[in-house]
MARBA-3410 file (N, C-alpha, C, O; in Angstrom, 1 decimal):
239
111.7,123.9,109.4,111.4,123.5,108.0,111.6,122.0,107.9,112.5,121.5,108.5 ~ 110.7,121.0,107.1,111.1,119.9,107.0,111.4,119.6,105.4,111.0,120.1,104.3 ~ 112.3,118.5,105.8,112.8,118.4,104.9,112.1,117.3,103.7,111.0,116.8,103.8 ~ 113.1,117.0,102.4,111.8,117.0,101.3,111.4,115.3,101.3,110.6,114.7,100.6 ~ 112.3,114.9,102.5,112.2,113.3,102.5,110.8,113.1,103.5,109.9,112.3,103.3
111.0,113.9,104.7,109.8,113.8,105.4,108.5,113.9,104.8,107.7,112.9,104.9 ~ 108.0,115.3,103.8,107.7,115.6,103.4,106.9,115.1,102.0,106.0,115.6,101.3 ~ 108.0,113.4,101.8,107.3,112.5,100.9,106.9,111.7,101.5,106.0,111.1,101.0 ~ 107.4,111.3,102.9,106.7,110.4,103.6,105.6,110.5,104.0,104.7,109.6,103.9 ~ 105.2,112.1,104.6,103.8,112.2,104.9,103.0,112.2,104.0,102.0,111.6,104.2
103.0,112.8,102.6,102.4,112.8,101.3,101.9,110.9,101.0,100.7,110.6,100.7 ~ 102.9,109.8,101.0,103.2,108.6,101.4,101.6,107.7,101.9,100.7,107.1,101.4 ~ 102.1,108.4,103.4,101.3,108.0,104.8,99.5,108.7,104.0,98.4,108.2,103.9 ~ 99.8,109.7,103.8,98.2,110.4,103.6,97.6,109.6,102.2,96.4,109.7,101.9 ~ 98.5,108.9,101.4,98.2,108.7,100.4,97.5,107.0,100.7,96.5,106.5,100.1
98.3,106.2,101.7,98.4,104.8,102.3,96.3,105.1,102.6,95.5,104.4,102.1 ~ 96.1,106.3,103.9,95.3,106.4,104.3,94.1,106.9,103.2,93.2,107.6,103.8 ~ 94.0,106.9,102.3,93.3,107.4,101.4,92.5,105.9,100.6,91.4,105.7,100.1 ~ 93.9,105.3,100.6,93.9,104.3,99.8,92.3,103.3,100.7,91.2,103.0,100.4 ~ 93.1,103.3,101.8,92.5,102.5,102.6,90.5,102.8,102.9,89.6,102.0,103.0
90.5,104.1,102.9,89.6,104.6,102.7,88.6,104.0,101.6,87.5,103.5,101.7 ~ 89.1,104.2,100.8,88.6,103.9,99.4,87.7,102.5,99.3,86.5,102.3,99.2 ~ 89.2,101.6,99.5,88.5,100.2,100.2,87.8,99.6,100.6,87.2,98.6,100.2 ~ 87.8,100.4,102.0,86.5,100.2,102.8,85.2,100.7,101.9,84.2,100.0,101.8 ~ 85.2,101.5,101.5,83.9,102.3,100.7,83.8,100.8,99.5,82.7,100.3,99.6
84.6,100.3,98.6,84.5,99.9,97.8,83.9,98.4,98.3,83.1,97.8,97.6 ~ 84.4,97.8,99.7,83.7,96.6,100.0,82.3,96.9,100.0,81.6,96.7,99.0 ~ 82.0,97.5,101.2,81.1,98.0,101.1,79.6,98.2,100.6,78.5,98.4,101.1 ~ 80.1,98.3,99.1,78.9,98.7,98.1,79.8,97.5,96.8,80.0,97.7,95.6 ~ 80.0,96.7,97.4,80.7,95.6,96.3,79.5,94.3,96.2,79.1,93.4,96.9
79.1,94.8,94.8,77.8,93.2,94.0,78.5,92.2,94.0,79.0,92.8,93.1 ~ 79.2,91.0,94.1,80.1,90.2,93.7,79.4,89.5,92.4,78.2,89.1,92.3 ~ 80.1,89.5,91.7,79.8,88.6,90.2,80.4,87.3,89.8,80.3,87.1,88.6 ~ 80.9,86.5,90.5,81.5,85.3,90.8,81.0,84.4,91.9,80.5,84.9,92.9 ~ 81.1,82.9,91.5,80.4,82.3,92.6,81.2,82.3,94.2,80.5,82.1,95.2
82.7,82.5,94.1,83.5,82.9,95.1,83.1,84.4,95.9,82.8,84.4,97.1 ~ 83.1,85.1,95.4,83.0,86.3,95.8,81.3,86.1,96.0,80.9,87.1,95.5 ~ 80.4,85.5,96.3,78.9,86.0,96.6,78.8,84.8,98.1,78.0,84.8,99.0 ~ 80.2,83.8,97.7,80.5,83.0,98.9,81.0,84.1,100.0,80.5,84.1,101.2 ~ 81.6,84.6,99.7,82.5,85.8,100.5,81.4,86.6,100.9,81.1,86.4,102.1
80.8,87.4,100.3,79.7,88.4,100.8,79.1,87.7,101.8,79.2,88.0,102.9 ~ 78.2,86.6,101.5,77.6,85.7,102.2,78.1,85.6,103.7,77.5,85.9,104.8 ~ 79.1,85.1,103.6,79.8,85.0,105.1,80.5,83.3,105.2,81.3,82.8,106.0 ~ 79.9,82.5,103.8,80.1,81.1,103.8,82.0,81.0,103.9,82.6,80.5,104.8 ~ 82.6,81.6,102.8,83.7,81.3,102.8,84.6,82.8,104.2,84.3,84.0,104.1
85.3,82.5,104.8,85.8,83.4,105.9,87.2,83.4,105.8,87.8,84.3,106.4 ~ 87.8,82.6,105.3,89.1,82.1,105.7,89.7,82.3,103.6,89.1,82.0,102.6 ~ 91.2,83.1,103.8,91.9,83.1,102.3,92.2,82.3,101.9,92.6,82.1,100.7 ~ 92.2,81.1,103.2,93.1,80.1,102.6,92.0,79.0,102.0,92.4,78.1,101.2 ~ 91.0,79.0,102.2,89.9,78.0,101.6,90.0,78.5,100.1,89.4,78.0,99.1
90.5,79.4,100.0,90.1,79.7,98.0,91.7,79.4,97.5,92.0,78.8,96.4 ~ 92.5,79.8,98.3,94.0,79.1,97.9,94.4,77.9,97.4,94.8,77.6,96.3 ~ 93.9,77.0,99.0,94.6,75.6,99.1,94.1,74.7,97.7,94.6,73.8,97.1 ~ 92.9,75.5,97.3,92.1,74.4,96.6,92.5,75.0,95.1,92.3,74.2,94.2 ~ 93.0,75.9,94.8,93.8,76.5,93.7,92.8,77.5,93.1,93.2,77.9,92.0
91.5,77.9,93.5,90.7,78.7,92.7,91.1,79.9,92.6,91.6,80.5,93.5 ~ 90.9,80.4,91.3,91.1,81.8,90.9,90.7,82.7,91.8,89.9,82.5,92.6 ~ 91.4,84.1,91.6,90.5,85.0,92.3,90.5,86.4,91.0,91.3,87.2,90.4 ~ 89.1,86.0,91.1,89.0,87.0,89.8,88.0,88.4,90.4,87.0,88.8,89.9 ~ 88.6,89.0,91.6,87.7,90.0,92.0,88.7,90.6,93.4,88.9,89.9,94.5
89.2,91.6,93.2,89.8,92.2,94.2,89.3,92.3,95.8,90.0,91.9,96.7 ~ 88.1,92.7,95.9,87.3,92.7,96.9,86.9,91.3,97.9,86.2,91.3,98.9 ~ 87.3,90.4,97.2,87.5,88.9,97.9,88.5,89.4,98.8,88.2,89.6,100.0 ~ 90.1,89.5,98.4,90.9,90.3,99.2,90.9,90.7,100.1,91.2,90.4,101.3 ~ 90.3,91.9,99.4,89.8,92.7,100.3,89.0,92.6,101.9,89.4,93.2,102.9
87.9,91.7,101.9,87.0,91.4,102.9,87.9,90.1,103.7,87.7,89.9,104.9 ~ 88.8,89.3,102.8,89.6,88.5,103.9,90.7,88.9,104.1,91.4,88.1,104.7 ~ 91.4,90.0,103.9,92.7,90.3,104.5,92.5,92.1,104.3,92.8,92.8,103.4 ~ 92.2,92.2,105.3,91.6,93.9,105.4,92.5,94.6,105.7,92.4,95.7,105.1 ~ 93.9,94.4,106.6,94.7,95.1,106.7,96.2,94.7,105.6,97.4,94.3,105.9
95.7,94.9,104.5,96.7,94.6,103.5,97.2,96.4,103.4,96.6,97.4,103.4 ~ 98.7,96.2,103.3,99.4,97.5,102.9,99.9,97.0,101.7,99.7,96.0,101.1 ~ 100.9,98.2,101.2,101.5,98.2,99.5,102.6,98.9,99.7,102.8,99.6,100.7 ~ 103.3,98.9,98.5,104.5,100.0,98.0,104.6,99.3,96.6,104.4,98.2,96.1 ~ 105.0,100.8,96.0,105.1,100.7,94.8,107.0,100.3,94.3,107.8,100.9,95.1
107.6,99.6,93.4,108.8,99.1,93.1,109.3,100.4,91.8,108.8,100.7,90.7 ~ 109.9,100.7,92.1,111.0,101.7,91.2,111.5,101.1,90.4,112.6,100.5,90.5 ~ 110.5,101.2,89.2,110.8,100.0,87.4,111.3,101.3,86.4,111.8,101.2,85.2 ~ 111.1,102.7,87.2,111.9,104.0,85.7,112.9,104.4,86.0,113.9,103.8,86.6 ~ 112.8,105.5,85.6,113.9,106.2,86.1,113.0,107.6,85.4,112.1,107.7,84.5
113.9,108.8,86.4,113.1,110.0,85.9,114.0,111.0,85.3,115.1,111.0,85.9 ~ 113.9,111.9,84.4,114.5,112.5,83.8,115.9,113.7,84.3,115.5,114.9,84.4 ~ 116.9,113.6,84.5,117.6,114.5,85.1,118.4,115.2,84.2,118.2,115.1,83.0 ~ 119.7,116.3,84.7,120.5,117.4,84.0,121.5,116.3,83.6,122.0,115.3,84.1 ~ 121.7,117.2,82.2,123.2,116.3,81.3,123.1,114.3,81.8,123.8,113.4,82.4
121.6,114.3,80.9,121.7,112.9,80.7,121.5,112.0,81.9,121.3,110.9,81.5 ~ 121.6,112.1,83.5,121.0,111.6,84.5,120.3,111.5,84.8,119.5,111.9,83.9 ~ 119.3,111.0,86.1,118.7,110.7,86.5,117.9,110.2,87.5,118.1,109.1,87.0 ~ 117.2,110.0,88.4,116.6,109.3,89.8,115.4,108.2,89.1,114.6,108.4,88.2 ~ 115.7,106.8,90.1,114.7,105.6,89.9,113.5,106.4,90.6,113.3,107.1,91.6
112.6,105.8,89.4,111.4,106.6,89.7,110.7,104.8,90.0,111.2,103.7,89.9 ~ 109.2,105.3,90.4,108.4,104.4,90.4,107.6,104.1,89.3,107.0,103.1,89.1 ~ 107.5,105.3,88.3,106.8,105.1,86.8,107.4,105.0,86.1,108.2,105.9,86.0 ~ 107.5,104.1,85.4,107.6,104.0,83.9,107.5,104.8,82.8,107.2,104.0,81.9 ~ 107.6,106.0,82.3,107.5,106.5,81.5,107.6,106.0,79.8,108.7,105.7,79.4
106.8,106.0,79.1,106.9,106.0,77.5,106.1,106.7,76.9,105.1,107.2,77.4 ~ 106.5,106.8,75.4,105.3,108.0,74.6,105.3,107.3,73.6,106.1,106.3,73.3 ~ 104.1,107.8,72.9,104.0,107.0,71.5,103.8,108.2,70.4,102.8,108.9,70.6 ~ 104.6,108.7,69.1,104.3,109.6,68.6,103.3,109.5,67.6,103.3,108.4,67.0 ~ 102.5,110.5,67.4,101.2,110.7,66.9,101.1,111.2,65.7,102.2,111.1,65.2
100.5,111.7,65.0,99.8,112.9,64.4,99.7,114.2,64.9,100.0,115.3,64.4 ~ 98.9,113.8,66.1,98.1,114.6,66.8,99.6,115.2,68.1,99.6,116.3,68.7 ~ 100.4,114.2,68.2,101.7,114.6,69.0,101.8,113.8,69.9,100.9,113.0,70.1 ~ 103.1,113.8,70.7,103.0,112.9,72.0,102.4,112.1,72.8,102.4,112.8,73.8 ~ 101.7,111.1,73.1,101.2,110.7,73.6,101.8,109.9,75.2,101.9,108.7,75.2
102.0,110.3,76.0,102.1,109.5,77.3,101.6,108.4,77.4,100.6,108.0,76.8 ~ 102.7,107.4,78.6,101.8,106.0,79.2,102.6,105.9,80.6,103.8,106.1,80.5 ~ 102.2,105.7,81.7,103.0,105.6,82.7,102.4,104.0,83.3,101.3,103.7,83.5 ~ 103.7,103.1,83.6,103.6,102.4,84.1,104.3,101.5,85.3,105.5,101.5,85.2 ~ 103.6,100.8,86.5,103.9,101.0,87.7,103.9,99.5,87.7,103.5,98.8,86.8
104.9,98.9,89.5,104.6,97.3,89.7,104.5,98.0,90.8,105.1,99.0,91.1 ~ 103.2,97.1,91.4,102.4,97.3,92.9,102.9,96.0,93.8,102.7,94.9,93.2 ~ 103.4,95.9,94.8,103.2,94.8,95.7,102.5,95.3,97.1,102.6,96.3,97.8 ~ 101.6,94.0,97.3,100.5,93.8,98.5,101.0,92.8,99.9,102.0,92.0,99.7 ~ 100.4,92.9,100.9,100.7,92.0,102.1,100.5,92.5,103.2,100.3,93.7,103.5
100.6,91.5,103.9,99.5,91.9,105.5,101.0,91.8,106.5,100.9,92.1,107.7 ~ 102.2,91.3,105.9,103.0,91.3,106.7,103.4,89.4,107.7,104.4,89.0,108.4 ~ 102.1,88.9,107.4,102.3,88.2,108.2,102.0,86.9,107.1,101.0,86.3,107.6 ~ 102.4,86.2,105.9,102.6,85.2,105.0,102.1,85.6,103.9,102.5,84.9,102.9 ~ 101.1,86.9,103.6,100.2,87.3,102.1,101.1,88.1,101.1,101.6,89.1,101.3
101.1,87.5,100.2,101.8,89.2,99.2,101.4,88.5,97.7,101.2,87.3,97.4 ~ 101.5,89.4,97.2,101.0,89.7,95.8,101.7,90.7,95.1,101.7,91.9,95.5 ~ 102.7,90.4,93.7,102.6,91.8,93.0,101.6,92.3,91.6,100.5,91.6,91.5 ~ 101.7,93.0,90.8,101.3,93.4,89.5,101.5,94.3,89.1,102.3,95.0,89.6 ~ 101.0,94.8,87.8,102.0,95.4,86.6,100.7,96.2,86.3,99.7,95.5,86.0
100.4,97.5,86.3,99.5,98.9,85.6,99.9,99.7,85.1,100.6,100.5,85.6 ~ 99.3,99.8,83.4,99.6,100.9,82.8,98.6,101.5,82.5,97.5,100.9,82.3 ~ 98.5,102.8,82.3,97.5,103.8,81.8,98.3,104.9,81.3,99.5,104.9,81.0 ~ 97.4,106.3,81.2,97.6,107.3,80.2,97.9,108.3,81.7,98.2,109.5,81.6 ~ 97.9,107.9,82.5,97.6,108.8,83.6,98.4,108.1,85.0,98.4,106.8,84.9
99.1,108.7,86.4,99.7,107.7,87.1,98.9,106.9,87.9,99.1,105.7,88.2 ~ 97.5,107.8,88.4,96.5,107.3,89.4,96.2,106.0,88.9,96.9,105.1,89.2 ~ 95.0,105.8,87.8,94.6,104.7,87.4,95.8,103.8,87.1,95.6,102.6,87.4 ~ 96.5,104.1,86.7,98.0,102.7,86.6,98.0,102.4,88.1,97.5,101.4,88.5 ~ 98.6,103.1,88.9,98.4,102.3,90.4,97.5,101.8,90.7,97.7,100.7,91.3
96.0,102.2,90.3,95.1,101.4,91.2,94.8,100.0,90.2,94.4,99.0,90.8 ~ 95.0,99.7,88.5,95.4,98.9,88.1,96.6,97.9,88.7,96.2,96.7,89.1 ~ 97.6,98.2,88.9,98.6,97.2,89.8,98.0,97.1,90.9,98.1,95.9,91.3 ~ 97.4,97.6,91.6,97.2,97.6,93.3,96.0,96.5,93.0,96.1,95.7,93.9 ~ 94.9,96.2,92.2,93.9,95.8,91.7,94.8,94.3,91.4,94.7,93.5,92.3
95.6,94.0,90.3,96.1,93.1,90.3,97.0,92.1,90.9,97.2,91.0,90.5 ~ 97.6,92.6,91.9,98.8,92.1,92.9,97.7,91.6,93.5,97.9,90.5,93.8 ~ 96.4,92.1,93.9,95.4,91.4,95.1,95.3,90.4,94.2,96.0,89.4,94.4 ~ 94.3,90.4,92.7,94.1,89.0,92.0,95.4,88.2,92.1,95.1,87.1,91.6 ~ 96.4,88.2,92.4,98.0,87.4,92.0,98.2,86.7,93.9,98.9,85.8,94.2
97.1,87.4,94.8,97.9,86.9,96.0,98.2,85.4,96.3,97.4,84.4,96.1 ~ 99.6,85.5,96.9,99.9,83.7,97.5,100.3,83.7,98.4,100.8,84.8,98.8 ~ 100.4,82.6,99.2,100.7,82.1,100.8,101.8,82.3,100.9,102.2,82.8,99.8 ~ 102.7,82.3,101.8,104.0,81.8,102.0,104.5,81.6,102.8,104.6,82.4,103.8 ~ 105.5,80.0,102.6,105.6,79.4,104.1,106.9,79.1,104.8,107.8,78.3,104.5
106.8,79.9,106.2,107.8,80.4,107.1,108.5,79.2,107.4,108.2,78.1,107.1 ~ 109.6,79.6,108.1,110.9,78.1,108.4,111.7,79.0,109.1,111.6,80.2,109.4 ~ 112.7,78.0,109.4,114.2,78.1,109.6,114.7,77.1,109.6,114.8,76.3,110.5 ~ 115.4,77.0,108.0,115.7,76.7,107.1,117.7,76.4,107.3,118.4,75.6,106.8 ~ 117.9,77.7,108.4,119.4,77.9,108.2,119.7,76.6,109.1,119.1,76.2,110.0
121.3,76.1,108.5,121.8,75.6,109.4,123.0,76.2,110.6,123.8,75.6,111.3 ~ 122.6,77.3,110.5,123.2,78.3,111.8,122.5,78.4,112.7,123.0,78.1,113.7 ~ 121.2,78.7,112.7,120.1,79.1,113.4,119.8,77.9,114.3,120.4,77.5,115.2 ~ 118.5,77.3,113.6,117.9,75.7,114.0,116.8,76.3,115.0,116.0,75.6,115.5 ~ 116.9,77.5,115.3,115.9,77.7,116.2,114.7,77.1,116.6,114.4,76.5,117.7
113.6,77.3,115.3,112.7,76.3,115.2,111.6,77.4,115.1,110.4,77.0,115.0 ~ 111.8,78.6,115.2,111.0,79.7,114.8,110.5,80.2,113.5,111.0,79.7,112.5 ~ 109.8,80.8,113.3,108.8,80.8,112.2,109.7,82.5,111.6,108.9,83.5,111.5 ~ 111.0,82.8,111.2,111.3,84.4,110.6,112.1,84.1,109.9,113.0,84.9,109.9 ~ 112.4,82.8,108.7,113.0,82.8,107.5,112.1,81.7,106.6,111.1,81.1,107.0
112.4,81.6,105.7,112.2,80.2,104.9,112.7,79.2,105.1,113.8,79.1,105.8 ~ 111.9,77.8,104.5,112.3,76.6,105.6,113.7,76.4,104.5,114.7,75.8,104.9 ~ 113.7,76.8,103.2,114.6,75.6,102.5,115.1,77.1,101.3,114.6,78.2,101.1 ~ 116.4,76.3,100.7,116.7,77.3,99.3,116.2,76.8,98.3,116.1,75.7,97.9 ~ 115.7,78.6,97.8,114.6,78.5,96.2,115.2,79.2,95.9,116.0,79.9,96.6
114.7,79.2,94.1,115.0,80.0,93.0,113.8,80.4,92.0,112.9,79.7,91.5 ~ 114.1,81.2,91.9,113.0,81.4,90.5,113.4,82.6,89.4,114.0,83.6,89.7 ~ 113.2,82.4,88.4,113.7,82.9,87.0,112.4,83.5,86.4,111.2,83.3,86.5 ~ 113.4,84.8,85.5,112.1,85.6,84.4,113.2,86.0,83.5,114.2,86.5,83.9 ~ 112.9,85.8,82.2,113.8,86.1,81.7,115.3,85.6,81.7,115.4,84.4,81.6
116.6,86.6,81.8,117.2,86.4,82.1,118.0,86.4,83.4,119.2,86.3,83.7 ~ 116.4,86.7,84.3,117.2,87.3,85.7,116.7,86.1,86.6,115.6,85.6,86.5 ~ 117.8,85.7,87.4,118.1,84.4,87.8,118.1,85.1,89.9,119.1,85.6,90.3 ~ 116.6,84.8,91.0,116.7,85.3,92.0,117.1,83.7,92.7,116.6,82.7,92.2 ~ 118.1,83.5,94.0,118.1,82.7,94.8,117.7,83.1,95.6,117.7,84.3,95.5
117.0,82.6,96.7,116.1,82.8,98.3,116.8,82.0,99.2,116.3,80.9,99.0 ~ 117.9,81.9,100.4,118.6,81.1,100.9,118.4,81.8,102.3,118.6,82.9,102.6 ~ 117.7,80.7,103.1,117.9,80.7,104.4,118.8,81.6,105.7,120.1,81.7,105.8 ~ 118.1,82.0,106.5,119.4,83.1,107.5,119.4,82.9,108.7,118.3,83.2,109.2 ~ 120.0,82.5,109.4,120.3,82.8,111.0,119.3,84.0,111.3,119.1,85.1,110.7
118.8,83.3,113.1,117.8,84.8,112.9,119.3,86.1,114.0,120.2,86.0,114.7 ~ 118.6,87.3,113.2,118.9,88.4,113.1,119.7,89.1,112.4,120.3,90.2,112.6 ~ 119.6,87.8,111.1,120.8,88.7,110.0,120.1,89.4,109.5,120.8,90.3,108.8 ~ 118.5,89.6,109.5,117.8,90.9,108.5,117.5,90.7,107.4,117.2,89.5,107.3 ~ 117.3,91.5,106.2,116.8,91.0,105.0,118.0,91.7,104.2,118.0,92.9,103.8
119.3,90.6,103.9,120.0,91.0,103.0,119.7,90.6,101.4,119.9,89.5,100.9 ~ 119.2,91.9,100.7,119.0,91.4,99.5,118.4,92.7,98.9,117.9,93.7,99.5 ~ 118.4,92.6,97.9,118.4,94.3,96.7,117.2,94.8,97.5,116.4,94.1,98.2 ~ 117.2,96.0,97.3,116.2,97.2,98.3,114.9,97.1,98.0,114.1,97.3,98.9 ~ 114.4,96.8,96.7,113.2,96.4,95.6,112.9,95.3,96.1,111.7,95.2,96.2
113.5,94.4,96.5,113.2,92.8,96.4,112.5,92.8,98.0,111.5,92.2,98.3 ~ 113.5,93.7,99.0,113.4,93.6,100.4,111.9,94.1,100.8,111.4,93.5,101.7 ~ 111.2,94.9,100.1,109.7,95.7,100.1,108.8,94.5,100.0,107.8,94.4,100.7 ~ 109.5,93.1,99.0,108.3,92.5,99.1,108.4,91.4,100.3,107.6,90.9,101.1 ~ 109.7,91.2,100.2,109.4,90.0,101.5,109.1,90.7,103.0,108.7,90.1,104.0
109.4,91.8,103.0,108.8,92.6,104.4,107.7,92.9,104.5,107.3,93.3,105.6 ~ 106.9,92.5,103.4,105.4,92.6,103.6,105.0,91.5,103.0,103.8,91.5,102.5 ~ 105.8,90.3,102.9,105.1,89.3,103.1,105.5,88.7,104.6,104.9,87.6,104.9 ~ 106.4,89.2,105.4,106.4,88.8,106.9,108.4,87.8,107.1,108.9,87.0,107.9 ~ 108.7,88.3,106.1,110.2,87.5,106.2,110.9,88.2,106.9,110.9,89.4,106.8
111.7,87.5,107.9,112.6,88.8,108.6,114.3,88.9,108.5,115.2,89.7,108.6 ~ 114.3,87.1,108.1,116.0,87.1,108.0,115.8,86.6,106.5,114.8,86.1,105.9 ~ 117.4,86.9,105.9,117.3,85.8,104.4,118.2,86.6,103.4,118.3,87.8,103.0 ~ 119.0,85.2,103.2,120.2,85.8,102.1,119.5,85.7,100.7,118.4,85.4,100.5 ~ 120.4,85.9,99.7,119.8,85.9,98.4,121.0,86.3,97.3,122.0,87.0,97.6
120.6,85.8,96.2,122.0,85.8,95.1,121.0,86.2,93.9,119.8,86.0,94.0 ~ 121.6,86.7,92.6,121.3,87.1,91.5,122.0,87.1,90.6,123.2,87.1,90.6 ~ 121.1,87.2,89.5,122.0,86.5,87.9,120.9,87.4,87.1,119.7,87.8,87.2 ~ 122.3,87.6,86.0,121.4,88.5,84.9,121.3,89.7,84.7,122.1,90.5,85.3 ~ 120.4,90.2,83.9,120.7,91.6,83.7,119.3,92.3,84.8,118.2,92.8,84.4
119.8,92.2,86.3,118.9,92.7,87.4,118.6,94.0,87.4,117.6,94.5,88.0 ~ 119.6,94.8,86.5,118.6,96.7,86.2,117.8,96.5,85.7,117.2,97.6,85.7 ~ 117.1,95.8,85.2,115.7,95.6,84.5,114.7,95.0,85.8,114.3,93.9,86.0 ~ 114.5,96.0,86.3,113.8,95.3,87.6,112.3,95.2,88.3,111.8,95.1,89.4 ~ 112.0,95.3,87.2,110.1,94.5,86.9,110.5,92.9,86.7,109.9,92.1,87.4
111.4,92.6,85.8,111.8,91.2,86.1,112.8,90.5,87.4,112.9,89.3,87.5 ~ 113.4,91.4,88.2,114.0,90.9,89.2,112.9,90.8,90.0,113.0,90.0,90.9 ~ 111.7,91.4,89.9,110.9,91.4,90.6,109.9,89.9,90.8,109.7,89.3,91.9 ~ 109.6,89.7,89.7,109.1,88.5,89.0,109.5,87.4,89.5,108.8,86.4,90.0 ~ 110.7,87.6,89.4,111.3,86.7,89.6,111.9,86.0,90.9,112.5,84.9,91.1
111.5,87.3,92.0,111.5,86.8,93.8,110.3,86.4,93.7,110.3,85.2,94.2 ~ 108.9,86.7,93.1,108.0,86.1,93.2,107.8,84.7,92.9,107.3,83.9,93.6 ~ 108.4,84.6,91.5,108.3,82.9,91.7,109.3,81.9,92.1,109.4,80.7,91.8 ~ 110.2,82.8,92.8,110.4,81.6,93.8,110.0,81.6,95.4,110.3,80.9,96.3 ~ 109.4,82.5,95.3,108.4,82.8,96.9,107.0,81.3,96.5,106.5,80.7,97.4
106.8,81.2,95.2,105.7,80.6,94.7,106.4,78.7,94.8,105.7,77.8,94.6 ~ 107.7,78.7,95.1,108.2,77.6,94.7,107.9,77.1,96.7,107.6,76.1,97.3 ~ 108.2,77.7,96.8,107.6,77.4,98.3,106.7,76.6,98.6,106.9,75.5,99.2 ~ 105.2,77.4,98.2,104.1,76.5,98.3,103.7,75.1,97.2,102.7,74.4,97.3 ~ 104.6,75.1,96.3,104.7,73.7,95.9,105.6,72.9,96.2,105.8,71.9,95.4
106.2,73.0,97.3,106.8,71.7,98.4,105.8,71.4,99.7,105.1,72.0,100.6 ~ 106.1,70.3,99.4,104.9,69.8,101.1,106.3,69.6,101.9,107.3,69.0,101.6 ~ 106.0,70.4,103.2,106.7,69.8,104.2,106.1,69.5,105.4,105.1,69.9,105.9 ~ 107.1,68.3,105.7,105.6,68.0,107.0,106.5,68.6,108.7,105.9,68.6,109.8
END
């Protein structure tokens, strides 16, 4: 018999491969309606980083898509789900209702993070009436949000000169939730909240300490907030 952890993982995995599916079908048969995106179809622009460096928007998933094809995801645990005598398990939806006339009304809402593992990641925020379309809203949006980010070693333990931490210490704030990003000797791993670890593992980080301020249970904003200072990154030039 397997057990119910396996048993979400393959559900997981089948769901990863579905996604991917989809994808592909969706480039595919994709019109682009932007002057970027008909660059992309074309074959003129090839590279993510020519629509980055130069700061242009990306207002079309499928740009993404056709330059970083093996992008994976996970979704960040922003609820919690209903349990006996007032408990509970962190869920990945959001749950709220709105009451009616007509009666309860549901909304479930998700944060999506993207990345190829090797410098890409992106997150975003989907709500709907329903869980599907809220994922594929976040999963849609973390692609429009993607940013670079740039590798180091940073620690003064290390000095290696290898490319598996950040070169320097950042921070970035949301709210009241206050993330530091501090440099690691390689093989310390990714010490830092289990939420936060999803995104820098797919954005390709392998060592790295980190500190936090605030009220971090609220963690769509702890989230935010590794993001912008992953984003503080690429506004230092280092030579």
């Amino acid at each position: 018999m397997k057990s119910r952890k396996e048993i979400a993982e393959q559900k997981e995995v089948r769901a990863k491969k579905e996604q991917a599916q989809r994808t592909e079908a969706k480039v595919s048969d994709w019109i682009p309606k932007t002057e970027i995106g008909k660059k992309v179809k074309s074959g003129e622009i090839k590279d993510i980083d020519e629509i980055l460096s130069k700061g242009y928007n990306i207002m079309e998933a499928e740009i993404v898509d056709s330059l970083i094809p093996n992008l994976e995801y996970e979704l960040v645990t922003i609820g919690q789900s209903k349990g006996k005598f007032g408990g509970g398990k962190r869920s990945i939806w959001k749950a709220t209702q709105k009451k009616t006339k007509e009666g309860n009304k549901p909304n479930f809402a998700t944060v999506a993070v993207v990345g190829n593992r090797n410098g890409y990641v992106g997150i975003g925020y989907g709500k709907a009436k329903e869980t599907v379309p809220a994922r594929e809203k976040a999963l849609r949006q973390a692609k429009l949000n993607i940013i670079k980010v740039k590798f180091g070693c940073g620690s003064w333990d290390c000095g290696c000169g290898e490319q598996h931490s950040i070169p320097m210490k950042v921070s970035g704030k949301c709210s009241s939730v206050i993330v530091e990003l501090i440099p690691a000797p390689k093989g310390t791993a990714l010490c830092i909240h289990k939420e936060l670890r999803k995104i820098l593992a797919l954005a390709g980080i392998k060592d790295i300490y980190s500190k936090t301020y605030g009220q971090t249970a609220t963690q769509a904003n702890l989230v935010k907030a590794c993001m912008s200072a992953l984003k503080e990154l690429s506004r230092v030039k280092i030579k």
